[in-house]
N, C-alpha and C positions, 0 to 999 in steps of 0.2 A: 210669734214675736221673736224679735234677733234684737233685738238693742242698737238698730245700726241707725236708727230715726229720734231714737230715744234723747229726753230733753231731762232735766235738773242737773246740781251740780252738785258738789261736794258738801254733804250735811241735808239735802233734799229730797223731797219723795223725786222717784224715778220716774216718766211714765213715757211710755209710745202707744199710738192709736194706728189699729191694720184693718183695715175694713171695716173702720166706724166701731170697732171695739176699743176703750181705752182699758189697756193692763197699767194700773199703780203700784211701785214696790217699793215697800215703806221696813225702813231697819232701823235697829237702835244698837249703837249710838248714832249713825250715819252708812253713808252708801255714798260710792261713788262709781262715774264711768271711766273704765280703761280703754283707751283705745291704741289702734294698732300698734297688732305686735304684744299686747299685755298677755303675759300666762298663754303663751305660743298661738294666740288670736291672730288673726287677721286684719279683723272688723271693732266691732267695740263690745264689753261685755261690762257687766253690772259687778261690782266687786265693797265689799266690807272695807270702812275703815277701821281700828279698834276693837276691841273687844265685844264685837255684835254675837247677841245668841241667840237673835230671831228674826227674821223674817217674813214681809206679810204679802203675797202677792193679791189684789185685789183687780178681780174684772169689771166691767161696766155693763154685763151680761153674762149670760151663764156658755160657759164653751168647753168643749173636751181639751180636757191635758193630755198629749202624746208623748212629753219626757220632760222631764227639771233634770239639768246636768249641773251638779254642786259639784266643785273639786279647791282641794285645801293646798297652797303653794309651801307650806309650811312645817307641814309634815307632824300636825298637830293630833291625836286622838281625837277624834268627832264622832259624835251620833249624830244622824238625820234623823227626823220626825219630819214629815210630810202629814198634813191633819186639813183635809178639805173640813170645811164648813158650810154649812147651808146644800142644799141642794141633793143631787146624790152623792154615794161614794164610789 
């Protein structure tokens, strides 16, 4: 998943489908898509509006994760917590 196909807008869940997999990414307060050029991007990338402190990526089947790249433009102290659900770890 690249977010380059990705549909919602500002205040929406997120979602793109890549071989009949649909990925949902659901934030609170809101999410939105940056595109070209946001945060030294190229393409489009999924970004917080607000003060979000979670994060829900939800599949439409079960699939290996190979990397979540979180980066903070702001230069804020963050912890990540990555916490699969369901299925294995």
């Amino acid at each position: 998943f690249d977010f380059e196909s990705a549909t919602g807008g500002s205040g929406d869940d997120i979602t793109e489908t890549k071989d009949d997999i649909t990925l949902t990414l659901t934030g609170s307060p809101t999410l939105g898509i940056g595109t070209g050029g946001s945060f030294g991007s190229t393409g489009q990338i999924v970004r917080t509006l607000g003060d979000t402190s979670s994060l829900t990526f939800t599949f439409s089947e079960a699939v290996d994760v190979n990397s979540i790249l979180p980066f903070n433009i702001f230069g804020q102290t963050i912890d990540y917590t990555f916490t699969p659900t369901g299925g294995s770890n």
